[in-house]
N, CA and C atoms as a LAMMPS dump frame, in Angstrom:
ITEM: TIMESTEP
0
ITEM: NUMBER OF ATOMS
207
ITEM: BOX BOUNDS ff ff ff
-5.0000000000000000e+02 5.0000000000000000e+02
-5.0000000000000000e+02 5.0000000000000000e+02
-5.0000000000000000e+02 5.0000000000000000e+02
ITEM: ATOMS id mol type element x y z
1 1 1 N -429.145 -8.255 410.696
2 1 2 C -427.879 -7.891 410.094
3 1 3 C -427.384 -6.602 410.726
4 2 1 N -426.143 -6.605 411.015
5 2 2 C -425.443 -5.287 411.631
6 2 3 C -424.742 -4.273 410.633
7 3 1 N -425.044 -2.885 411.125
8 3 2 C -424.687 -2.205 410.194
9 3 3 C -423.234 -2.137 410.56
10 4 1 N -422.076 -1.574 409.622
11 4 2 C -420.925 -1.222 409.748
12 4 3 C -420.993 0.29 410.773
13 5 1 N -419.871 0.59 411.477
14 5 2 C -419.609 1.613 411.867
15 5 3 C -418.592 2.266 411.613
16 6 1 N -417.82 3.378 411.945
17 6 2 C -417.206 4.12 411.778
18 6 3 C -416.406 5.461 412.817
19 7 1 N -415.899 5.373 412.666
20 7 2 C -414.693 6.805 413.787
21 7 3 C -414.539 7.287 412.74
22 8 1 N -413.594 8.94 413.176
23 8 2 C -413.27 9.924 411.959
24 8 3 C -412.618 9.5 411.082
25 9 1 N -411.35 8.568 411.178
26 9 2 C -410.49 8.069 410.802
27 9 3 C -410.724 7.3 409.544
28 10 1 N -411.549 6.919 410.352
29 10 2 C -412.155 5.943 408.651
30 10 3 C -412.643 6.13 407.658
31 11 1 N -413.617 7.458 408.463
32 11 2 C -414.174 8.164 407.28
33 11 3 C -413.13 9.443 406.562
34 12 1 N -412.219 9.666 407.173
35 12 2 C -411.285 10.427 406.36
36 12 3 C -410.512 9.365 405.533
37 13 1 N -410.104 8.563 405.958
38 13 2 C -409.309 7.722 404.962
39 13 3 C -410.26 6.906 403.589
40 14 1 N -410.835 6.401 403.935
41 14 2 C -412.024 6.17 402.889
42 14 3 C -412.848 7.332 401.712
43 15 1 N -412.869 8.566 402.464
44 15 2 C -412.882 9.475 401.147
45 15 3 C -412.094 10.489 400.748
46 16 1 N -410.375 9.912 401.845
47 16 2 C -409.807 10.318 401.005
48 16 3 C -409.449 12.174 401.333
49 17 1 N -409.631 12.424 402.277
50 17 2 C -409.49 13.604 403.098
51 17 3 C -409.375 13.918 404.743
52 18 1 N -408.884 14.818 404.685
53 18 2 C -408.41 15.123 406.004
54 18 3 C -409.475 14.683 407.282
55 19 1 N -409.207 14.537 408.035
56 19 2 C -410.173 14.61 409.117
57 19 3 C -410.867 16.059 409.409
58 20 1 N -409.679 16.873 409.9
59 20 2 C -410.42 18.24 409.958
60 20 3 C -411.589 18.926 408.987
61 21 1 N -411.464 18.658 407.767
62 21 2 C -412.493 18.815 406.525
63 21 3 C -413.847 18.386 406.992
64 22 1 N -413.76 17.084 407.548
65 22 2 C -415.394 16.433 407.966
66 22 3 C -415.425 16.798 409.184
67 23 1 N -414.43 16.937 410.439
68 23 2 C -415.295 18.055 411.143
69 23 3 C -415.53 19.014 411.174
70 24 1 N -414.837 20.02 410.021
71 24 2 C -415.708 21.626 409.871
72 24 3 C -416.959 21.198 409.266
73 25 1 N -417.072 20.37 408.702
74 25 2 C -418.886 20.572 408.264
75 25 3 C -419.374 20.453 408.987
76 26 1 N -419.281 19.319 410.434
77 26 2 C -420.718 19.827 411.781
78 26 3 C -420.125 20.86 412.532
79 27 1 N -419.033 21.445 412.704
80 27 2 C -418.676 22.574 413.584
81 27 3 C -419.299 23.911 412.809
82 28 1 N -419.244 24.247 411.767
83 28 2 C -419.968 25.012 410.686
84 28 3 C -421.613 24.385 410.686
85 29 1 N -422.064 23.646 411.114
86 29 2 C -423.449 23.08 411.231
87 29 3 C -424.168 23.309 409.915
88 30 1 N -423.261 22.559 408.837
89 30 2 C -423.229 22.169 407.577
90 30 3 C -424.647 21.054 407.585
91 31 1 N -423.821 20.892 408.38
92 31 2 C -424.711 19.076 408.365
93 31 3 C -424.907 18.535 409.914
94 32 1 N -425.895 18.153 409.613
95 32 2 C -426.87 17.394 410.868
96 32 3 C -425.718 16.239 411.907
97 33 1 N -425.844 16.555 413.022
98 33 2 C -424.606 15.977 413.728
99 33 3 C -425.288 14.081 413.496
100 34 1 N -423.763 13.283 413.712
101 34 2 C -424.485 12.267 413.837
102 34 3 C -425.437 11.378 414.634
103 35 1 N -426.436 10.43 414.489
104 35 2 C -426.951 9.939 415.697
105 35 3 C -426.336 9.868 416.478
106 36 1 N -425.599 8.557 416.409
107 36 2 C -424.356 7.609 417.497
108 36 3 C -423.187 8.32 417.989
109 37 1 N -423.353 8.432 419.085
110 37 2 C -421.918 9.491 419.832
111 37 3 C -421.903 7.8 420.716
112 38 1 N -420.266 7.94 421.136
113 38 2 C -419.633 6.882 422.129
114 38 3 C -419.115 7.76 422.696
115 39 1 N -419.053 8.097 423.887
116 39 2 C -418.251 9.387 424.597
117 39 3 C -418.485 10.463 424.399
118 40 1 N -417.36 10.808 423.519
119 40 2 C -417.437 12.519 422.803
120 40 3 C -417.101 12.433 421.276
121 41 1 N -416.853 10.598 420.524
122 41 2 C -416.516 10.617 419.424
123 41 3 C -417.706 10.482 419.021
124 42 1 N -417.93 11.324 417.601
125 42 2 C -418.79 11.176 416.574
126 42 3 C -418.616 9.669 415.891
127 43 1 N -419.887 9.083 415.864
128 43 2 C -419.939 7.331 415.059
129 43 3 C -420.681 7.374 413.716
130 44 1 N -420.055 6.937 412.872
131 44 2 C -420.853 7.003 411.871
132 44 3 C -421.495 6.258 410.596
133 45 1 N -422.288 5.788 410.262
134 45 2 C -422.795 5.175 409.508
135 45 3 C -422.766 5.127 408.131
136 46 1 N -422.825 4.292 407.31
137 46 2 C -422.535 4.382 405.862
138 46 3 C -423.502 5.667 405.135
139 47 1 N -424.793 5.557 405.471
140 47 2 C -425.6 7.14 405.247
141 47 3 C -424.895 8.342 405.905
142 48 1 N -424.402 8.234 406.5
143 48 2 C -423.558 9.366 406.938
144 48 3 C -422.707 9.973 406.243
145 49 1 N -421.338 8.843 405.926
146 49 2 C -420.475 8.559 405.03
147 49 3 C -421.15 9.018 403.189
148 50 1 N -422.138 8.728 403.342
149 50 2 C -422.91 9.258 401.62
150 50 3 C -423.214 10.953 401.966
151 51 1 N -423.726 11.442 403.406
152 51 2 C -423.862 12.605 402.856
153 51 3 C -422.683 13.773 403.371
154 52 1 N -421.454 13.316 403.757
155 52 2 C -420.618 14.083 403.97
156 52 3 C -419.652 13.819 402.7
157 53 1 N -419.799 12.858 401.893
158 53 2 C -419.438 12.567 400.614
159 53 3 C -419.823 13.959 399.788
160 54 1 N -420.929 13.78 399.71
161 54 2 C -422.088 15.152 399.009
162 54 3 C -421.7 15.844 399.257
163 55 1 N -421.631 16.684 400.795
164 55 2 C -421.452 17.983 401.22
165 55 3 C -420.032 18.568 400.688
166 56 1 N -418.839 17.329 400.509
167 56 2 C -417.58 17.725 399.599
168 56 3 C -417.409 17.269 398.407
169 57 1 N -418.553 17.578 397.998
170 57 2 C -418.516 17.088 396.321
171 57 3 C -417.808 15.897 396.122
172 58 1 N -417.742 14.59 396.399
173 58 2 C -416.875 13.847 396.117
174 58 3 C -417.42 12.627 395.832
175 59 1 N -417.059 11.877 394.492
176 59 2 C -418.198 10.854 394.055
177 59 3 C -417.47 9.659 395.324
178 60 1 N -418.617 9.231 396.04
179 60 2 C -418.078 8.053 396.745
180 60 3 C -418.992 6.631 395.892
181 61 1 N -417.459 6.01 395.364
182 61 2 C -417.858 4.894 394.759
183 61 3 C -418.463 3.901 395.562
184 62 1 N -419.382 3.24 395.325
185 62 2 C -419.84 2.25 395.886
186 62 3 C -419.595 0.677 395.492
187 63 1 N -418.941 0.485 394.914
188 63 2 C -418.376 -0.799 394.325
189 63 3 C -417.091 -0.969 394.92
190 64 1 N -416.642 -0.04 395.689
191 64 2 C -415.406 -0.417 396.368
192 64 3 C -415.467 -1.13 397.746
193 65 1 N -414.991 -1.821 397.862
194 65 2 C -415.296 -2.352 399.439
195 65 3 C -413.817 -2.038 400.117
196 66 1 N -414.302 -2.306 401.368
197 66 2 C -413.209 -1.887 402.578
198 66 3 C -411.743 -2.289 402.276
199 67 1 N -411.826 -3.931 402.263
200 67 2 C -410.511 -4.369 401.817
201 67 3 C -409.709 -4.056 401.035
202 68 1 N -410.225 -3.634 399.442
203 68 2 C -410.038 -3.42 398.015
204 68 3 C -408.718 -2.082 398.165
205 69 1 N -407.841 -1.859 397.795
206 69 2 C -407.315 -0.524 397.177
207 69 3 C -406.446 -0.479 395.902
């Protein structure tokens, strides 16, 4: 089974905040950069997505799926 991936984009729109917000937390080395780089973009994984959730206090629901708004 394949995991989902992710660009900034997605993960800003999905919780709902800026992009710049989730990259000051690894430019501030808040948080552990991600595994998966493609180039020079940061890739990111749904564990990823849970702990940059955390790092901005922000409950990320998990009953929501992608499609859903």
């Amino acid at each position: 089974m394949s995991e989902q991936l992710y660009l900034l984009g997605d993960v800003s729109r999905r919780l709902n905040v800026a992009p710049h917000k989730v990259t000051y937390l690894y430019v501030t080395r808040r948080l552990k950069e991600p595994e998966l780089r493609l180039g020079n973009r940061r890739i990111f994984t749904d564990g990823d997505i849970c702990r940059i959730a955390s790092a901005l206090n922000i409950t990320l629901d998990e009953t929501r799926k992608e499609g859903d708004r």
